[in-house]
N, C-alpha and C positions, 0 to 999 in steps of 0.2 A: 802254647804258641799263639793260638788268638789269627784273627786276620789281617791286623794289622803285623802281626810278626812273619805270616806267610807273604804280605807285600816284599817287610824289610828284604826275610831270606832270598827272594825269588828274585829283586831289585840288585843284590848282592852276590849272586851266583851268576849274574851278567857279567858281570864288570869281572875282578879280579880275585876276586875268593874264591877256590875252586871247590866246591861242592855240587849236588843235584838239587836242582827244585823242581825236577820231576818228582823224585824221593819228598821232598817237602808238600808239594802238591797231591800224591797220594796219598799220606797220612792224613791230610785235613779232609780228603774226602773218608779215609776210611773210618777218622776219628768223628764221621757224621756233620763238620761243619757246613754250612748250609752251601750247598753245592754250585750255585749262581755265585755266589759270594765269592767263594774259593776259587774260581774261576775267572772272576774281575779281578782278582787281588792278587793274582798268580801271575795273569797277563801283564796287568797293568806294571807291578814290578819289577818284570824281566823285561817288560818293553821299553822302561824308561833305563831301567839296568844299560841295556843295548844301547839306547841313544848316548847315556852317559859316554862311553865309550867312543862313539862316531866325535864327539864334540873334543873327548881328549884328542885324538886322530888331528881334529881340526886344528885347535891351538898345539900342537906341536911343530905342526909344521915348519914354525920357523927354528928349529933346531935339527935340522934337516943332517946334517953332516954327522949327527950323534947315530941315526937309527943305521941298522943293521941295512944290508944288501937285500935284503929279503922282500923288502916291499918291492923292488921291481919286478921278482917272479907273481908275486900279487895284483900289483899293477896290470898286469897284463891278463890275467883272468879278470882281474875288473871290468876290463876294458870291453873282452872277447862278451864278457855277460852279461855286464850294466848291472844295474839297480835287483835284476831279480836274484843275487845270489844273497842280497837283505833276507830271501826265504827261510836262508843257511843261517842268520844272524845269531839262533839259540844252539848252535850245535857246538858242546863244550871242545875247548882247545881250539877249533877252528875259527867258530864264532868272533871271537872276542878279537882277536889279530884282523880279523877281514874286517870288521865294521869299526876299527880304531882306522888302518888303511883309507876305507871309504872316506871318513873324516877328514884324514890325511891330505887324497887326493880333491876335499872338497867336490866329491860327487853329489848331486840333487841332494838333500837334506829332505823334503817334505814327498818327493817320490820314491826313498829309500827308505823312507819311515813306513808307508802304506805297506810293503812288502817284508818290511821287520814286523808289523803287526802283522799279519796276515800268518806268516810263518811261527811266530808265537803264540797268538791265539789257535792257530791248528793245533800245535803241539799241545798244549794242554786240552784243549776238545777229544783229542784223540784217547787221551788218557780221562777225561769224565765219561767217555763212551764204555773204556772199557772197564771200568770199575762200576758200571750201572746207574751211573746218576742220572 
């Protein structure tokens, strides 16, 4: 897999592939790859994974009449939460629909990103905690 393939996966478990890159992330740490590394390369790919997403949100927009009913029940926890449900941005199946929305709605870009990293880099810290590294 290498660290550059734990970027790919973890960059790619963002967006539309449905896999874990928890599960990805765990094996590089337990297969001994150097654990700061594994760490940057984890984040970094799910974090841009995530952006990826906000920015399709963004350019669809104008095809506004195709999307489902559903982003007004979203809209509206957007609304109530702001920027800090980015926390939520890696959580599979929810993640992906809310930070395509966000895009959507053209919420802050660079204040929603703070809070997409923040919530990604915890999530895998949580898991180099508890694997020992």
């Amino acid at each position: 897999m290498g660290i550059l393939g734990l970027f790919i996966g973890c960059f790619l478990s963002a967006t539309i592939v449905p896999f874990s890159s928890d599960a990805l992330f765990a094996t590089a740490l337990i297969a001994d790859y150097p654990s700061i590394l594994a760490l940057i390369a984890a984040t970094a790919g799910n974090f841009l994974g995530t952006l990826t997403n906000y920015w399709i949100g963004y350019f669809i927009r104008s095809k506004r009449d195709r999307i489902p009913n559903k982003i007004e029940v979203w809209e509206s926890r957007i609304r109530k939460y702001g920027v800090l449900l980015g926390l939520l941005g890696w959580v599979p199946f929810i993640g992906e629909p809310m930070i395509l929305i966000f895009g959507y709605l053209r919420i802050n870009f660079w204040r929603l990103s703070i809070f997409i990293f923040l919530g990604v880099f915890g999530r895998y810290l949580i898991w180099w905690f508890i694997l020992g590294n």
